[in-house]
C-alpha positions in Angstrom: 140.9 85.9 35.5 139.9 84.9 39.2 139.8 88.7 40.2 137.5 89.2 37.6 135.2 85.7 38.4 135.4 87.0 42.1 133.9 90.6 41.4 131.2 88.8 38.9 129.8 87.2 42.1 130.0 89.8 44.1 127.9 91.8 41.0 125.4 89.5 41.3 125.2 89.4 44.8 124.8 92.9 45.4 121.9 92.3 42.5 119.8 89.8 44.4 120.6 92.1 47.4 119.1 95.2 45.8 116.1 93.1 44.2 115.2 91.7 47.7 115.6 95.4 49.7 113.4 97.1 46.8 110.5 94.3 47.8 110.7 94.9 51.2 110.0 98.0 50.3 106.8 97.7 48.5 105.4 94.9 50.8 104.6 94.8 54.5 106.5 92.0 56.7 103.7 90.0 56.0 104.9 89.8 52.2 101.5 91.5 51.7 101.6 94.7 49.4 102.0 98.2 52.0 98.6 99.2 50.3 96.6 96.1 50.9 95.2 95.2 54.0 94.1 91.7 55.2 90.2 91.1 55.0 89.5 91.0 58.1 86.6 88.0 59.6 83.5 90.1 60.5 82.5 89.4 63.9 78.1 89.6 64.1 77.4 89.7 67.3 79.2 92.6 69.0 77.3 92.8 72.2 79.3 92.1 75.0 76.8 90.8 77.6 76.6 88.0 75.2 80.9 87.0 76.3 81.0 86.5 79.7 84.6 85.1 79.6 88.0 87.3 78.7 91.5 86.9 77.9 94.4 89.6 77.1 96.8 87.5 74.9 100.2 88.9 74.7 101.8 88.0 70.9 105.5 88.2 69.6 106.1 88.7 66.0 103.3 91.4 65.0 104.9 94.3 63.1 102.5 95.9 61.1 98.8 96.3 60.3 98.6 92.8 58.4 100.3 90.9 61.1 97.5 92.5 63.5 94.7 91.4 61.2 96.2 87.7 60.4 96.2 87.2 64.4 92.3 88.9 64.9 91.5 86.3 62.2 92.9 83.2 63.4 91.5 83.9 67.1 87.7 85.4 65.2 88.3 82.0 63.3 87.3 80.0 66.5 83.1 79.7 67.6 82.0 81.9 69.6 85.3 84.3 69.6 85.1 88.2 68.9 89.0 89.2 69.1 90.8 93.0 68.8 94.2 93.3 68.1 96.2 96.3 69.5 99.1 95.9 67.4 100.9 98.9 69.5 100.4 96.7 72.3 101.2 93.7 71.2 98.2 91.7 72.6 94.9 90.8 71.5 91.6 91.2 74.0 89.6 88.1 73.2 86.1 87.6 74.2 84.5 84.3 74.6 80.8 83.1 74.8 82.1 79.8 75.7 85.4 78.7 78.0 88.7 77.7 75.5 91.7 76.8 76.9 95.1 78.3 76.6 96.2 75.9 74.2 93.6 76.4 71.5 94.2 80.0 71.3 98.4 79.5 71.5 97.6 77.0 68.4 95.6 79.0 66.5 98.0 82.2 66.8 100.9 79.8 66.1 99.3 78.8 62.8 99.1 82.4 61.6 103.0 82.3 61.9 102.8 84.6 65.6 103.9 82.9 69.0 101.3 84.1 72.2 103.9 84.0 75.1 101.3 85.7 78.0 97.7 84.7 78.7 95.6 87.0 81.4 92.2 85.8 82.5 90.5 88.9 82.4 86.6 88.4 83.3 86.0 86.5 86.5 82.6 86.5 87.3 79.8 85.1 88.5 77.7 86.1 91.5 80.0 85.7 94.3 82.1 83.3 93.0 85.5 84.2 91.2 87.1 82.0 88.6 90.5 81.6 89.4 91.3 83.0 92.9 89.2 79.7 94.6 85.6 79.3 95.2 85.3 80.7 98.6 86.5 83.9 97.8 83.3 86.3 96.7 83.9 89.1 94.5 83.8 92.1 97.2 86.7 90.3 99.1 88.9 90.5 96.0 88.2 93.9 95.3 88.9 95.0 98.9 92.0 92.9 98.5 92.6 95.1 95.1 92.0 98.2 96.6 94.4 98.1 98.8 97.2 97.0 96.9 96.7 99.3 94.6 97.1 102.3 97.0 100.3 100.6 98.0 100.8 100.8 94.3 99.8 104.6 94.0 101.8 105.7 96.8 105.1 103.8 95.0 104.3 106.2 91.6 106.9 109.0 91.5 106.0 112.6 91.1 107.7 113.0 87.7 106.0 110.1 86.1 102.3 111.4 87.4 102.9 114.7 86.0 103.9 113.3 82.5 101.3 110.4 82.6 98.5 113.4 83.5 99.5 115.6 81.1 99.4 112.7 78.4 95.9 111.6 79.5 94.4 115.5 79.6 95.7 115.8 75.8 93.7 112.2 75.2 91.0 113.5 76.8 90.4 116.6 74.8 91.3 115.1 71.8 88.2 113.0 71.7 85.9 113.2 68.9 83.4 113.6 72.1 84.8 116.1 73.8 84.8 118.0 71.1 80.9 117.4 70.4 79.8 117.3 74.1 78.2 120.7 75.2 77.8 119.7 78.6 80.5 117.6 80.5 80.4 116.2 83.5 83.8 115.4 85.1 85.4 114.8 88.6 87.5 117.1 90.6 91.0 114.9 91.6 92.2 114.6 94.8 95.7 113.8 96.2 96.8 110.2 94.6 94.5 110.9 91.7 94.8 112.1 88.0 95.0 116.0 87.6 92.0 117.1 86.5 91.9 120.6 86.6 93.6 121.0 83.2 90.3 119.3 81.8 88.3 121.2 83.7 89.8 124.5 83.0 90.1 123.8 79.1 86.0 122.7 79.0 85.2 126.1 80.8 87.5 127.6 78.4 85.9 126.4 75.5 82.3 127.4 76.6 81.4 123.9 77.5 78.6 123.6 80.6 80.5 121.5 83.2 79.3 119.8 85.9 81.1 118.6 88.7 79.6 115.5 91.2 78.3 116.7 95.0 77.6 114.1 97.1 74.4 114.1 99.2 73.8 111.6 100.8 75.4 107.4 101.7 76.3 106.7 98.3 74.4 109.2 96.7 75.4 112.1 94.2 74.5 114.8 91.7 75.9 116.4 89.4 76.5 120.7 89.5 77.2 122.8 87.5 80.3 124.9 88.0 81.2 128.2 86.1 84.9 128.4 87.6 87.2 126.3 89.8 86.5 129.3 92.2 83.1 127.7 92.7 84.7 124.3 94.1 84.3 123.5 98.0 85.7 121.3 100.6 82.8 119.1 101.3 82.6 115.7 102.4 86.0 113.9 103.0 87.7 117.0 102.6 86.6 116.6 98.6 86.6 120.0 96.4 82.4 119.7 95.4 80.1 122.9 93.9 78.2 125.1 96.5 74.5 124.4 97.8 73.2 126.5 95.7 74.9 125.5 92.3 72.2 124.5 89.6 71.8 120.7 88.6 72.7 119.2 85.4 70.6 116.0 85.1 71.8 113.0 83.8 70.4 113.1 80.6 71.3 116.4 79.7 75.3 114.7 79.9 77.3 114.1 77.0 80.5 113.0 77.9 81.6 111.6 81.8 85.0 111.5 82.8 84.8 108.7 85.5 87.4 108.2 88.5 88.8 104.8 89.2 91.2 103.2 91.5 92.1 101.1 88.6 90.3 100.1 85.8 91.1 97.1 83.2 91.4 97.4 79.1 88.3 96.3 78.5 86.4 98.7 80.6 85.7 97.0 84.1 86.4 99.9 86.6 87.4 99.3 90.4 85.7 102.0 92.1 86.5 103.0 95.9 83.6 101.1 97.3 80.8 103.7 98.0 79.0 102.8 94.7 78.5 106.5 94.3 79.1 106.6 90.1 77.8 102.9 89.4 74.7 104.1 91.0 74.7 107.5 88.5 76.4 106.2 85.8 73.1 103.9 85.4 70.8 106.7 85.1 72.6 108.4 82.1 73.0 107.6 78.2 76.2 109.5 78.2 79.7 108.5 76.7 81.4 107.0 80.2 85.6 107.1 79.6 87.2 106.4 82.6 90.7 107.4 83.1 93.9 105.9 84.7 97.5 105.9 84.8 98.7 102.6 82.8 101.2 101.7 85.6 98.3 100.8 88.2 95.8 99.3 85.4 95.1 95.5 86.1 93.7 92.5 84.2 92.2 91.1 87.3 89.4 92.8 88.2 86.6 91.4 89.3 82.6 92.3 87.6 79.3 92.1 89.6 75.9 92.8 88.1 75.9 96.3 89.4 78.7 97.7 88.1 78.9 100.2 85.1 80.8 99.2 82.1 83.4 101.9 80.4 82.8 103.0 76.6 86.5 104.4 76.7 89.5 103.5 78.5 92.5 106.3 78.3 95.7 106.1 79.9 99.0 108.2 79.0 100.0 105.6 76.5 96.3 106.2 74.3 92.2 105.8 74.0 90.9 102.2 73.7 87.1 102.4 72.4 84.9 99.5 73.9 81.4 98.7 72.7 80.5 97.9 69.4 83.0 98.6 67.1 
């Protein structure tokens, strides 16, 4: 008689057991059915001039696509707030018209049932002044101070993980939606310490693209040539593979798609050049789609924007493509 109580419970265990596993099946984590999504909060203004403040918010807990849009509406909840959520990521980029504190944004993730464990300031601005790293400190101190740790950080990247990273980044690269569309690309030629771009380059000329390399010409100055073969590349200043005198110019406007050089960049498209102001000073004279690329072990939070410097429209290191701008 107990033998047979004991395996009636253990029937109706297994029951509720099989009953609970068949939901999970059919609905996400968030107990939300796998085929709804969560209405998202439409953000209006998606101009980012208009948010001069930043944060990257790092949040446990997210595991699928409704997690992701529970936490972009709690933050897109808040005045003056345009969040994304990169769920693969775990974090959240949050713009800000106005300064919040941390708390306010821990306490509105934590009411969507999702802890924020990390905070970055991301945007430190202003014209000389930077917020967080003291008043006296202007904006091309820190970046001097950035450039040089991040060649210490360069230097310390081993061979194997370059290779991999590159080759991850030149399938990114020509697996855009504008690559594909762009008949005329303009791209740099790497040097020692930087990506590999000669697969690019190589796949564009196969293709039949026009591809245009930069020249430099004078202090701080380039253009842009067009190249029909690596063979056409010469040492020219700094020991830099450029085109020929004579190669024909491709003017900015006729440029679809710019594959810009960094020393590091940020997620959000702020780019830390190498100080000559060479492509902020291009990059201003042409409509074309600017993706900057970088290696994700030497990408930074912290760097600093002046009024002169060119914001990405892609960001694309070996672990994907984040698309800035409106989206």
């Amino acid at each position: 008689m107990s033998t047979a109580i004991i395996c009636a419970v253990l029937i109706v265990i297994a029951i509720i057991g099989l009953k609970s596993y068949a939901k999970k099946l059919t609905s996400g984590c968030c107990g939300v059915s796998s085929q709804a999504s969560v209405k998202k909060i439409k953000v209006s203004d998606k101009d980012k001039s208009h948010y001069p403040y930043s944060r990257i918010l790092k949040v446990d807990g997210m595991s699928c696509g409704n997690c992701a849009g529970h936490v972009e509406n709690a933050l897109n909840s808040l005045e003056g707030v345009w969040a994304q959520v990169d769920l693969e990521k775990g974090e959240a980029l949050v713009r800000m018209k106005q300064k919040y504190g941390n708390n306010e944004f821990k306490q509105a993730v934590k009411d969507a049932g999702y802890v924020v464990y990390k905070i970055e300031e991301i945007i430190l601005t202003g014209r000389g002044s930077i917020y967080g790293f003291g008043g006296s400190e202007t904006s091309e101190d820190r970046k001097k101070a950035l450039r040089r740790e991040t060649k210490e950080a360069v230097a310390a990247l081993d061979e194997g993980y370059t290779k991999e990273a590159d080759l991850q980044i030149f399938r990114h690269v020509t697996g855009l939606t504008e690559y594909e569309q762009a008949e005329t690309l303009f791209c740099f030629v790497g040097t020692s310490g930087e990506i590999n771009t000669a697969p690019i380059l190589e796949e564009a000329l196969r293709q039949g693209k026009r591809v245009g390399v930069p020249k430099c010409t004078a202090r701080g100055i380039m253009e842009v040539r067009e190249i029909r073969s690596l063979r056409d590349l010469e040492a020219g200043k700094y020991g830099i593979l450029e085109p020929g005198a004579h190669a024909p110019v491709i003017q900015p406007e006729e440029i679809n798609l710019a594959i810009v050089p960094c020393m590091s960049c940020s997620y959000d498209g702020r780019r830390l050049g190498y100080g000559g102001g060479y492509y902020d000073r291009y990059l201003g004279g042409t409509r074309a789609v600017k993706a900057v690329i970088c290696r994700e072990r030497i990408m930074r939070a912290d760097i600093p924007m002046e009024p002169h410097d060119q914001m990405m429209d892609i960001v694309i290191s070996e672990n994907g493509v984040r698309r800035l701008g409106s989206q």
